[in-house]
Backbone as CSV, one residue per row, in Angstrom:
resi,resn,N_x,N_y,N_z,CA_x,CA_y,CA_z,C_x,C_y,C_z
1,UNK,2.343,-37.915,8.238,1.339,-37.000,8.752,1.997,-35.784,9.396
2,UNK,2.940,-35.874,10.128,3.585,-34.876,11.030,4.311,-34.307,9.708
3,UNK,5.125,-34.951,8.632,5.549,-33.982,7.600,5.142,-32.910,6.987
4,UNK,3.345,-33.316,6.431,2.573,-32.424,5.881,1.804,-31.576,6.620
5,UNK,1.735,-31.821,8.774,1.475,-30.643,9.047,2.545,-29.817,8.949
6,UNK,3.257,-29.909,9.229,4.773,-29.432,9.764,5.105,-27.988,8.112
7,UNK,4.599,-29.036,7.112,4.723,-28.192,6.099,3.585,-27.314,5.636
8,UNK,2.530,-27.319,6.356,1.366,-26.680,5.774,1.872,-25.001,7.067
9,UNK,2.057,-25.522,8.352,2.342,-24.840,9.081,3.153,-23.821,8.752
10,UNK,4.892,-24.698,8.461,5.194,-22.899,7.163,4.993,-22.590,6.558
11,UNK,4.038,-22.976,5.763,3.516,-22.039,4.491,2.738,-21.243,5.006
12,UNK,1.325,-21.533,6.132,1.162,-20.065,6.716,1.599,-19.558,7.127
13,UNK,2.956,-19.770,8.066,3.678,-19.025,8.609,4.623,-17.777,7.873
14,UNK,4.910,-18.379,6.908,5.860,-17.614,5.615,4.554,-16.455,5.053
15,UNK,3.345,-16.836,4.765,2.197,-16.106,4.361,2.064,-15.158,5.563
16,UNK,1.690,-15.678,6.426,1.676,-14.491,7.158,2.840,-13.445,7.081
17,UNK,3.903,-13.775,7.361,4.813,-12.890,7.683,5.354,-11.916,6.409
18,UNK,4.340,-12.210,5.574,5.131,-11.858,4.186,3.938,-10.346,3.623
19,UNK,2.555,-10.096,4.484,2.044,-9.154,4.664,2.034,-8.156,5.780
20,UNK,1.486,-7.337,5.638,1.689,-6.028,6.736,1.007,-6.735,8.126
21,UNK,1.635,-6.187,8.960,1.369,-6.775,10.438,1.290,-5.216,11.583
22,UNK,-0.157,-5.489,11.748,-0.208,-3.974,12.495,0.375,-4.178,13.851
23,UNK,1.161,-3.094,14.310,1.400,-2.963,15.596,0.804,-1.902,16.533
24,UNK,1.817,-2.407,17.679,1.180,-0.793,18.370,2.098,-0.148,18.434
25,UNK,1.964,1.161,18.383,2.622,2.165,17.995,4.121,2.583,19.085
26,UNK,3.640,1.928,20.477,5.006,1.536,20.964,5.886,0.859,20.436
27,UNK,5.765,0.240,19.669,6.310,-0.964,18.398,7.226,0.198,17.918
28,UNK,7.160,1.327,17.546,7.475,2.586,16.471,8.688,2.737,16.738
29,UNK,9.700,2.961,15.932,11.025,3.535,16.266,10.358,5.328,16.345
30,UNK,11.049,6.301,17.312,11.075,7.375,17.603,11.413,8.121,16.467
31,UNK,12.373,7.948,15.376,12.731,8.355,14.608,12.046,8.045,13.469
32,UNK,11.365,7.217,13.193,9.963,7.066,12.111,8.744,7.926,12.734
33,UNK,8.247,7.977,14.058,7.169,8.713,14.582,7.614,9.827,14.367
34,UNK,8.517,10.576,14.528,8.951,11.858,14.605,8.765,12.008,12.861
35,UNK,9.196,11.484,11.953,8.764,11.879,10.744,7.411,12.235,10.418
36,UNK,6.884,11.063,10.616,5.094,11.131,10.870,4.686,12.878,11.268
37,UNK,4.722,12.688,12.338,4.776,14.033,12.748,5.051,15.315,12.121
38,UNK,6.086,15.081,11.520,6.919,16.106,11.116,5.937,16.896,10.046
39,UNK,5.418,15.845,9.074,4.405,15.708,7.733,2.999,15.943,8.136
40,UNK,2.572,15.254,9.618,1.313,15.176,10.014,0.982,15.016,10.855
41,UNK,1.515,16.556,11.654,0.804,17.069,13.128,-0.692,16.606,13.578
42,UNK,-0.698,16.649,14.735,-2.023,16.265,15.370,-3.048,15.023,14.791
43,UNK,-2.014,14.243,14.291,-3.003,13.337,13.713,-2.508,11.913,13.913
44,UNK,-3.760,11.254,14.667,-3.147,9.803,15.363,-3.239,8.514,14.037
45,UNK,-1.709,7.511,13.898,-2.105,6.801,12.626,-2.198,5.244,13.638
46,UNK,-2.935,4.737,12.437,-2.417,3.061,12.883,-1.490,2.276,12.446
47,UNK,-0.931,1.949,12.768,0.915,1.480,12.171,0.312,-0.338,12.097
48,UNK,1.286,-0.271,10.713,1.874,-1.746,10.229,3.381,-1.817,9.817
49,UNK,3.908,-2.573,10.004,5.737,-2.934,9.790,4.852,-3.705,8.131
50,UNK,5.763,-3.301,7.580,6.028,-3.739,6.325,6.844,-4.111,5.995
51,UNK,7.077,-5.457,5.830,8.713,-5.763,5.768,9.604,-5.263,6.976
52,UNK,10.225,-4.156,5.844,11.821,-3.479,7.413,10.940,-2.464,7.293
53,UNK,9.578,-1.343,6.881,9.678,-0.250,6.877,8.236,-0.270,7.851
54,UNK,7.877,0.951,8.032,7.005,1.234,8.863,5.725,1.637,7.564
55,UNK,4.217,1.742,7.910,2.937,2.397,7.127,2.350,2.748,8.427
56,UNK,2.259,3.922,8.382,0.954,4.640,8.764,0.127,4.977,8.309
57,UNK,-1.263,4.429,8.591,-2.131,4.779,8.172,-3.423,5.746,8.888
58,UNK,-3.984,6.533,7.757,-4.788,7.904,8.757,-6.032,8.737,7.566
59,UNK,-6.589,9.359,7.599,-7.877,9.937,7.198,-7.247,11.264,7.146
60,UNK,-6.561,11.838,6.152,-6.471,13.435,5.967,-7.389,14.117,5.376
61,UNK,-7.774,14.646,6.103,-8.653,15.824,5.570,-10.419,14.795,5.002
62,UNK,-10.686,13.261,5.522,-11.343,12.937,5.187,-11.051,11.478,3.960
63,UNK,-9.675,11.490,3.808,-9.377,10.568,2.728,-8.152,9.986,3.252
64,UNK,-9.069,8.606,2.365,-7.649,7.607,3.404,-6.436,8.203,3.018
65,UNK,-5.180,7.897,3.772,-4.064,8.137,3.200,-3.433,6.963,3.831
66,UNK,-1.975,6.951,2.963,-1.264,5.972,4.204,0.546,6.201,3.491
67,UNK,1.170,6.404,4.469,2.536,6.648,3.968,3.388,5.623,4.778
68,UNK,4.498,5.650,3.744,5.388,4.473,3.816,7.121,4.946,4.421
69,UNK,7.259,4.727,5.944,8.575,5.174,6.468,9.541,4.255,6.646
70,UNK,11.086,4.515,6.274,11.768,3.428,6.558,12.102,3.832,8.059
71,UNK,12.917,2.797,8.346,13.528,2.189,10.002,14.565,3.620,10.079
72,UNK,15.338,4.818,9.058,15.746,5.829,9.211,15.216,6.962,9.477
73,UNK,13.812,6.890,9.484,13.024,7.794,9.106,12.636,8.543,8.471
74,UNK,12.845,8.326,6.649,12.905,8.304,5.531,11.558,8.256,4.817
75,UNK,10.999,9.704,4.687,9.944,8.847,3.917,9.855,8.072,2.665
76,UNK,9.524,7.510,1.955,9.702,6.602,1.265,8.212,7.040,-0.187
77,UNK,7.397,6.840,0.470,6.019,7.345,-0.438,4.591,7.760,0.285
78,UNK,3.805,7.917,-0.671,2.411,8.701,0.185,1.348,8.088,-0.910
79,UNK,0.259,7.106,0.075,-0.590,6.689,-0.579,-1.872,6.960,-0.381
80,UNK,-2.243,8.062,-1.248,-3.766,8.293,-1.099,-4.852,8.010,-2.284
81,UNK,-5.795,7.679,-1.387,-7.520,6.839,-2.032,-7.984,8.087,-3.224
82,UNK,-8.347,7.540,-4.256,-8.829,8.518,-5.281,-9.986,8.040,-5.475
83,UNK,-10.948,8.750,-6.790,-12.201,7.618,-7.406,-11.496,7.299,-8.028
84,UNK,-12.241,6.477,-8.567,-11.910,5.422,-9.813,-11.725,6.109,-11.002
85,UNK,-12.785,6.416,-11.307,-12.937,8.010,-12.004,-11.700,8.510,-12.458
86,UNK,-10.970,8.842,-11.383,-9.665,9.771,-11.157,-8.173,9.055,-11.753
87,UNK,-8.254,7.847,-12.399,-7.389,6.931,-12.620,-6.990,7.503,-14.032
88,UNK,-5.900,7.736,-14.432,-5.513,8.523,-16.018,-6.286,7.031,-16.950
89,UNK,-7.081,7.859,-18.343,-7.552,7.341,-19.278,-6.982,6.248,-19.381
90,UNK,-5.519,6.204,-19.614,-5.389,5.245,-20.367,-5.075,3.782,-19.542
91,UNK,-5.168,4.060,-18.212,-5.138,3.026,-17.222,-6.788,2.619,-17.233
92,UNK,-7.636,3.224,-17.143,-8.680,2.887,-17.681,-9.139,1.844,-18.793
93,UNK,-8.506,2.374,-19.737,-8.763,1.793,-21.188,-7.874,-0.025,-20.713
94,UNK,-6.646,0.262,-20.390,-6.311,-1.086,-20.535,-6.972,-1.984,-19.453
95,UNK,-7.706,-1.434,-17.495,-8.526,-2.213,-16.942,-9.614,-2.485,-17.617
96,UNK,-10.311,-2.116,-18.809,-11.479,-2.119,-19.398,-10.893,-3.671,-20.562
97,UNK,-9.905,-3.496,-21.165,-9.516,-4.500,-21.806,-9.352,-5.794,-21.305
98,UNK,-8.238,-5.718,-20.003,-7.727,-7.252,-19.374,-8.421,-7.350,-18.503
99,UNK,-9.635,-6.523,-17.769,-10.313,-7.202,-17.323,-11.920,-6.786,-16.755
100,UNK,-12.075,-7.221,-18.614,-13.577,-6.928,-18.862,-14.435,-7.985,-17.238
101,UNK,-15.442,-7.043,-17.466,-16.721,-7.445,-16.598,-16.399,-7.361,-14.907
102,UNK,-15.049,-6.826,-14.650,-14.709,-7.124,-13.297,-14.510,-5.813,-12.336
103,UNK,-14.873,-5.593,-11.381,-15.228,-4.438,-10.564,-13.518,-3.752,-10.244
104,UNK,-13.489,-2.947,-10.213,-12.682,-1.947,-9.756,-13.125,-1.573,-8.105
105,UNK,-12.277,-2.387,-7.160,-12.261,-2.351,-5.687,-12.156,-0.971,-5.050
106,UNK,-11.015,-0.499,-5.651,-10.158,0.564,-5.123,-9.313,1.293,-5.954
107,UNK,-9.187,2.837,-6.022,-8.193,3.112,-7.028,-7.251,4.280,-5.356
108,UNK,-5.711,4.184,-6.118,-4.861,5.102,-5.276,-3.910,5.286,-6.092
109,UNK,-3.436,6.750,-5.826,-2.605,8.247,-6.270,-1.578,7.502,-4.932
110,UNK,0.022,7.434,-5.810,1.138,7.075,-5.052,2.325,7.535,-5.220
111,UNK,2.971,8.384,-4.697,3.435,9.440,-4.726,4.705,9.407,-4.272
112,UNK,5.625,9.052,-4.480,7.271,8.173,-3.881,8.102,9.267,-3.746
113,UNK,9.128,9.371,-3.133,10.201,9.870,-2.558,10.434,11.275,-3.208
114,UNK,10.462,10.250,-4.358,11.653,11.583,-5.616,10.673,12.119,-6.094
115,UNK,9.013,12.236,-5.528,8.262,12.884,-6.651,7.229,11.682,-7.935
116,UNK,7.870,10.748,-8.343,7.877,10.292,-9.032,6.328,9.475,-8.800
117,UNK,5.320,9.647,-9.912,3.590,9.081,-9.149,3.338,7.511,-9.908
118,UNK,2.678,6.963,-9.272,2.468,5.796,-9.932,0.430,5.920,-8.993
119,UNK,-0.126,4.813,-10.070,-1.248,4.569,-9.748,-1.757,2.976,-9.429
120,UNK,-2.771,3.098,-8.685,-3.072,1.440,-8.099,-4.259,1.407,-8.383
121,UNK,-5.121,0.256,-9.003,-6.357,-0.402,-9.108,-6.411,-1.518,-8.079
122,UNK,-7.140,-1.901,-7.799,-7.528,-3.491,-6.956,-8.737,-3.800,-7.678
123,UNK,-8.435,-4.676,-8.655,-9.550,-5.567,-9.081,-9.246,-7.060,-9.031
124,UNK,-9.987,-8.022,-8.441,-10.182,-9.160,-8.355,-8.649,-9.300,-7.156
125,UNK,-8.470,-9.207,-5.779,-7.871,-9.486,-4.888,-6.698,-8.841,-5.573
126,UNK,-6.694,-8.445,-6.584,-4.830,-7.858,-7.394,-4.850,-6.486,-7.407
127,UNK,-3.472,-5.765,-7.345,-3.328,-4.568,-7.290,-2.737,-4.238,-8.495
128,UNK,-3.263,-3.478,-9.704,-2.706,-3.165,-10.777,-1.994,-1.953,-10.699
129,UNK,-0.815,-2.168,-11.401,0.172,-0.663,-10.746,0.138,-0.180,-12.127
130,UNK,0.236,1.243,-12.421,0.419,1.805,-13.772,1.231,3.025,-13.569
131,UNK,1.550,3.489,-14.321,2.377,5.250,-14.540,2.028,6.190,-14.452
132,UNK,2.355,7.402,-14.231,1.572,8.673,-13.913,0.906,9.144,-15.238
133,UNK,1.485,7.967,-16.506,0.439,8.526,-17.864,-0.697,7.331,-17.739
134,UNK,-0.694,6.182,-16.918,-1.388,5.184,-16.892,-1.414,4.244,-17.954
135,UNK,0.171,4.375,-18.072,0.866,2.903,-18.624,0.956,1.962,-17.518
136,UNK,0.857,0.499,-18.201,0.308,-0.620,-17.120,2.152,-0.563,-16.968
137,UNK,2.249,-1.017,-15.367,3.631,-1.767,-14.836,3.926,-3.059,-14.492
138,UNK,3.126,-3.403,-13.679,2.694,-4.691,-13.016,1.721,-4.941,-12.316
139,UNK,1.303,-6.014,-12.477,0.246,-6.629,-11.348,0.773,-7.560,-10.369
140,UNK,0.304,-7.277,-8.872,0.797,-7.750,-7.609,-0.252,-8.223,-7.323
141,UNK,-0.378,-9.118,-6.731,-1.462,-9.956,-5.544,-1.099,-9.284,-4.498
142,UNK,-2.634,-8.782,-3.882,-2.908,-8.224,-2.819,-2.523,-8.873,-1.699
C-alpha cells in the first residue's frame, strides 16, 4: 500500500513539475525582467518558469501574447494568439484530414529567435506545431 502511494505521489509530482509554474515576479531574475522591458515598456506580465527559462505573459495591443526568456536574458521566441482563420492553408487542410470533426481550441503565430515562424493549433488537449508554409512538425500534449 505505502509502495503504490509513494508511487502515484511521483508521478504527480514529476507531472507537475514538468509544466509551467507561475510565479511571482520577484521570482524574476533582473536580467530576464530587464529584457521584458526592453521589448515591452509599460506593460505588467504574469510570469511562469518553464523549465530553466522564464514566459511572460501579457495582452499587446489587445492580443494575447506571451514570450519566452532564458535565465541570460535571451529572448528565445514570441507567441502570439491568431484566428484560426489565420493558420496557412495547408495546416488547415491537414487539421481538416487527421482530425476530422474536432474543434480547433486555439491557433498561435510563433516567432523564435532567428526569425524563424512556426504555427500552433490546440485541438483535443494537443498542440499541433506546423511551418511557416503549414507543413505539419509535431504534435505535443498540452
Amino acid at each position: 500500500m505505502k509502495k503504490s502511494f509513494f508511487a502515484i505521489l511521483m508521478i504527480a509530482f514529476i507531472s507537475f513539475s514538468a509544466c509551467a509554474q507561475k510565479i511571482k515576479e520577484s521570482a524574476v531574475p533582473s536580467v530576464v525582467k530587464s529584457t521584458f522591458v526592453k521589448h515591452y515598456p509599460g506593460i505588467t506580465p504574469k510570469w511562469e518558469k518553464e523549465k530553466n527559462n522564464f514566459e511572460a505573459g501579457f495582452k499587446n495591443q489587445g492580443v494575447s501574447t506571451s514570450v519566452l526568456i532564458d535565465t541570460k536574458g535571451g529572448l528565445l521566441e514570441t507567441e502570439v494568439d491568431i484566428k484560426v482563420e489565420e493558420l496557412p492553408a495547408a495546416a488547415m487542410s491537414y487539421l481538416k484530414e487527421h482530425y476530422k470533426g474536432q474543434k480547433i481550441k486555439e491557433a498561435a503565430k510563433i516567432t523564435k529567435a532567428d526569425g524563424t515562424v512556426n504555427f500552433e493549433a490546440e485541438v483535443s488537449g494537443k498542440d499541433v506545431m506546423f511551418d511557416a508554409a503549414g507543413k505539419f512538425l509535431k504534435e505535443v500534449k498540452d
